[in-house]
N, C-alpha and C positions, 0 to 999 in steps of 0.2 A: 504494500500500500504506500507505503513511505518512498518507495521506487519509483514508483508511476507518478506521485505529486511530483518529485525532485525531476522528473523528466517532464512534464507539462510546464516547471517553472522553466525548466532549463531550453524548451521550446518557445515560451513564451517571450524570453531574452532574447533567442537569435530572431527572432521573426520581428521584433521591436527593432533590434538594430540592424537589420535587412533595411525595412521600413525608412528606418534613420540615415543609412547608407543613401538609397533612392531619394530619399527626397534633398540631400544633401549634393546630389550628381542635378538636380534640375535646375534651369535657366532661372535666372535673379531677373524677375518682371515686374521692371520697373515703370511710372502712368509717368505721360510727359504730358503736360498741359499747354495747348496751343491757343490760339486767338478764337478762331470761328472757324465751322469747316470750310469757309471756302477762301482761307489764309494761305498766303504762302508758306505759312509757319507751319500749319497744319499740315499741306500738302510733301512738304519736306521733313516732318515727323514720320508721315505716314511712311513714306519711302525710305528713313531712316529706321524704321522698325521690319519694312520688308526686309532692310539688306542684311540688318543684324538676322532676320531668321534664315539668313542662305550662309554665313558668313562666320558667324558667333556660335556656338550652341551654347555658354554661358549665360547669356543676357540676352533677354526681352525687354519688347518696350508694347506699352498698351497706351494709345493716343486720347485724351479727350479734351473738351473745347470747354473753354472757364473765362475765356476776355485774359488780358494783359493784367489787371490792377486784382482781378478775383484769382485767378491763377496764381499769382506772388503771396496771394494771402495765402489759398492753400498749401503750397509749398511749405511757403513758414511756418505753419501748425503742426506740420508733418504729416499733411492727408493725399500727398503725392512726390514723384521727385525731383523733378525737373520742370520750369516754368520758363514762358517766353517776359521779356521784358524790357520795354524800351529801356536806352541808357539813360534820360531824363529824367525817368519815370522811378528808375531805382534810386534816381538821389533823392527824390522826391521821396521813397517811403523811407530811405535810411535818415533823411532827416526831419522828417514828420510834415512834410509838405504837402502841398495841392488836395489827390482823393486820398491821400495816408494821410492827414494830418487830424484825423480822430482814430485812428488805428490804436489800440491799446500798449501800452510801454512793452509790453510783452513780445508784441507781432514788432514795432519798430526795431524789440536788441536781436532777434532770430534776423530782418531782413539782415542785418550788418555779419554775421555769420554765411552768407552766402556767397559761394564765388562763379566764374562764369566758364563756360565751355569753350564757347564761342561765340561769336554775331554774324547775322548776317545782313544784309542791306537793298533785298530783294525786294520787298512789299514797302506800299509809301498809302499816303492818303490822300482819297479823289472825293471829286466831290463831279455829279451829274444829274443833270434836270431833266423836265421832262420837257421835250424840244417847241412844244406849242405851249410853254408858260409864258415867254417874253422874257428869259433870261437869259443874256447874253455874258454880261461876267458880273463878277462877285459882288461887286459896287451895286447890281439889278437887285440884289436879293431883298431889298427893302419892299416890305410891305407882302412879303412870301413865306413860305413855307419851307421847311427843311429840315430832316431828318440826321442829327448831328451827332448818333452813336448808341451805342445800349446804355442803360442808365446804371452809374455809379461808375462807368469806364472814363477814361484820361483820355480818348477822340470828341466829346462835347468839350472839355478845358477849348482842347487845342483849337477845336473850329470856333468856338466862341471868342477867342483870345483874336484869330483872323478877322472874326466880323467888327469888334472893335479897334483893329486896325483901321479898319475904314471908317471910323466913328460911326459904327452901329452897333444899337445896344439889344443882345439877343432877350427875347421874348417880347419885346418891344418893340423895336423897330421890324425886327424878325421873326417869323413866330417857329420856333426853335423848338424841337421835341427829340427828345430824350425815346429812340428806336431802333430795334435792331436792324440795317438793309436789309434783310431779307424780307422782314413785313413790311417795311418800309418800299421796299417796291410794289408789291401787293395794293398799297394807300394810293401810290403814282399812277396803278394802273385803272385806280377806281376814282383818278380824278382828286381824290382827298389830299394830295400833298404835290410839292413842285419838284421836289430833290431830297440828294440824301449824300451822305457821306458813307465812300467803299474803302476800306484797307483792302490792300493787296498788289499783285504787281500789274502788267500786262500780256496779255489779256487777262481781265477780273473775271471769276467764271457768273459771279451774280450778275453783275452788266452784261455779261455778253448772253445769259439768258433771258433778262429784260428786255436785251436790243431786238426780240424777236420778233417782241408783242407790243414793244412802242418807239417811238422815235427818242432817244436820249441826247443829251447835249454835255458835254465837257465843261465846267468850268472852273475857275484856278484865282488863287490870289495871287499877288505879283511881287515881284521881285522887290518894288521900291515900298512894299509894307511888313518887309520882313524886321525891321530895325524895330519897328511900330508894334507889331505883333511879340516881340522877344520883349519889349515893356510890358506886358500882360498877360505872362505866363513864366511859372518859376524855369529854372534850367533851361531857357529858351535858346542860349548860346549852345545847346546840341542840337536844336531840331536846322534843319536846311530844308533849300526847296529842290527838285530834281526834276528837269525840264526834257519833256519829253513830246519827239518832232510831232508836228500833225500829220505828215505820212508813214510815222509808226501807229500811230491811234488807226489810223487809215487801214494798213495791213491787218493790223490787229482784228479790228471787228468787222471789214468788210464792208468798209462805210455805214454801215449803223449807228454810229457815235457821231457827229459832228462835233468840231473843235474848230473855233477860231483863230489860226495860227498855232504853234506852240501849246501847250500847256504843261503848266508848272502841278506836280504833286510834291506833299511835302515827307519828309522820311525823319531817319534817324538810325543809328547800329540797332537793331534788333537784338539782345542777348539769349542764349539759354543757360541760363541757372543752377547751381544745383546746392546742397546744403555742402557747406566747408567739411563733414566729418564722412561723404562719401569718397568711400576712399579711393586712393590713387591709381590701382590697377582698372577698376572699374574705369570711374573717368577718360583714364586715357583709352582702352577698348573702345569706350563709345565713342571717344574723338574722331579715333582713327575709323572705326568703321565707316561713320558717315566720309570724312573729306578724302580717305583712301580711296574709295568707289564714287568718285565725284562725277566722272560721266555717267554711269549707269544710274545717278541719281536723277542728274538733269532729263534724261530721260524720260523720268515718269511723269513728266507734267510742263507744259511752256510757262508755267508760271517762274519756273526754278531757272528759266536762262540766263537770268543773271548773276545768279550765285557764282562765287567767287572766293579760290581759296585765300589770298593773297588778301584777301578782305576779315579775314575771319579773326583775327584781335586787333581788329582795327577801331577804335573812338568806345572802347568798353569801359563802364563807371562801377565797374564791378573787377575786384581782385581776380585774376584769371586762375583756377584750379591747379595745383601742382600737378592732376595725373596728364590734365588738358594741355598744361604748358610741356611736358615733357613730350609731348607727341609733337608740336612746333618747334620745339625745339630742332629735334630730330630732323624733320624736313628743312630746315636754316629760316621759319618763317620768324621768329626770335632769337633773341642771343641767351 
C-alpha cells in the first residue's frame, strides 16, 4: 500500500515537472499596443509579430489598439508590454503635462522607468473634408465642422493648438468634436460633419475607403503657423510638418482626394516603449527581428514605404533600451 502511494506521489512529480518543462520551452507572448487599426503603427506591429512567428520561436507578440496616450497608461500599470508613443507626448507624461497632467504620481514615476526600442516616422497627421463643404484650406474651417481625434487622445491638443494658430478658437469659432475617423466618416457621409483628422501615412486605408463613397479634399496648415502653433502646445519644438507632393496624393488614391498644391501633414518620431526591467536579451530579439527582415516587412503593406532603418533612434525622448541599443550598435547605427 505504502508502495503504490510513494509511486503515485513519485508520478505525480515527474508529470508536474514534465508540465513545468513544457511550459517553460513556450514562446514569451508579449501585447504591443498600437494606435488604431488602421495605423501604420498597427500595421507594422502586425507584420512584426508575423515575422517573429517565422523567425523566433521564443517570443510572440499579440497586437491591440489602445490610442497613443491610453496605450502608455496601460503599459505603465503593467497591463501590457510594449506601447506606441509620440516623442512629445512622452515628455509630456514624464513631466505631468498636456492629457498626463492628472495622471496619478504613481503612472507619472512608472512612465520615467520606460525606455524605447525604436521610432519610426512613417504615419503623420491629415486632416480631409468633405469636397462639397466649401473648404478649401485651414483658414475655411471657420464656422465648420471637424472631427479632431478620439476623446482623451493628444490629436484634439494638436489640431486644436493649429486652429488657434490661425486665431480660431475650437468649439467656437469651430465646432470641434472629440471622434474616432472611423465614425467620423460614417457622420461625413450622412452629411452630419465637414472633416476629420486621419493618422497614418500614404495611402491612409480609412480615406482611401471613404474616397469611394464620397469626394474628399486634403487640407493642411502651413508652414508660416508653425512658430504660432508650437506657442500652444507643450513640447511643440518636436512636432514638424512633412510636405507631401500633390502628385503623390494623386498616385496614391487615384485622384479621389483633391489637394490644392502641396500638402503639409504634421509628424513627429513615433516611439515603441517598453518597461526599463524587460530585459536585455529579449529587447534586443525583438529589435532585430523586426529591422533585420526590413524588406519583407515593407512588404506587407504601402503604408510601411517609408520606414527607414537609418531613422530608427533618430529624435527619441525616451532613454533607448540596453538590449535595443546593443542591436544598433552592432549594425554601426550608434556608437
Amino acid at each position: 500500500m505504502q508502495l503504490k502511494s510513494s509511486r503515485r506521489i513519485l508520478t505525480t512529480l515527474l508529470a508536474t515537472a514534465t508540465l513545468g518543462l513544457g511550459m517553460a520551452a513556450q514562446a514569451d507572448d508579449l501585447v504591443v499596443s498600437a494606435t488604431s487599426q488602421t495605423s501604420d503603427d498597427y500595421a507594422l506591429a502586425v507584420a512584426w509579430s508575423n515575422q517573429l512567428a517565422e523567425s523566433d520561436a521564443n517570443h510572440q507578440l499579440t497586437v491591440v489598439d489602445n490610442g497613443s496616450v491610453n496605450g502608455l497608461r496601460q503599459l505603465a500599470a503593467g497591463r501590457l508590454d510594449i506601447a506606441v508613443i509620440g516623442a512629445p507626448h512622452y515628455l509630456d507624461a514624464v513631466n505631468k503635462r498636456g492629457n498626463f497632467s492628472k495622471d496619478p504620481d504613481r503612472l507619472t514615476d512608472s512612465y520615467k522607468n520606460l525606455r524605447s526600442l525604436f521610432a519610426i516616422s512613417t504615419s503623420a497627421g491629415q486632416y480631409v473634408v468633405r469636397d462639397d463643404a466649401g473648404i478649401k484650406s485651414f483658414a475655411d474651417l471657420s464656422g465648420h465642422s471637424i472631427a479632431i481625434g478620439r476623446p482623451g487622445g493628444n490629436a484634439g491638443r494638436v489640431s486644436s493648438a493649429f486652429l488657434e494658430a490661425y486665431g480660431l478658437t475650437p468649439e467656437d469659432d469651430v465646432d470641434t468634436q472629440y471622434i474616432d475617423y472611423s465614425d467620423a466618416f460614417n457622420q461625413m457621409s450622412n452629411g452630419r460633419l465637414d472633416g476629420t483628422f486621419v493618422w497614418g501615412g500614404l495611402p491612409q486605408a480609412a480615406i482611401d475607403n471613404a474616397s469611394r463613397t464620397m469626394d474628399l479634399r486634403f487640407i493642411s496648415p502651413d508652414e508660416d503657423k508653425v512658430d504660432a502653433f508650437r506657442d500652444h502646445i507643450t513640447a511643440g519644438q518636436h512636432y514638424r510638418l512633412k510636405s507631401v507632393s500633390q502628385q503623390d496624393v494623386e498616385n496614391a488614391y487615384q485622384g479621389r482626394v483633391a489637394a490644392e498644391g502641396d500638402v503639409n501633414f504634421w509628424t513627429f518620431p513615433y516611439m515603441f516603449v517598453v518597461d526599463r526591467d524587460l530585459d536585455d536579451d529579449t529587447a534586443y530579439a525583438l529589435t532585430k527581428a523586426l529591422w533585420n527582415h526590413l524588406d519583407a516587412i515593407k512588404k506587407t503593406s504601402a503604408a510601411l514605404n517609408l520606414l527607414r532603418r537609418d531613422e530608427a533612434t533618430t529624435g527619441l525622448t525616451a532613454e533607448l533600451h540596453p538590449g535595443a541599443a546593443r542591436y544598433f550598435r552592432e549594425i554601426g547605427l550608434i556608437e
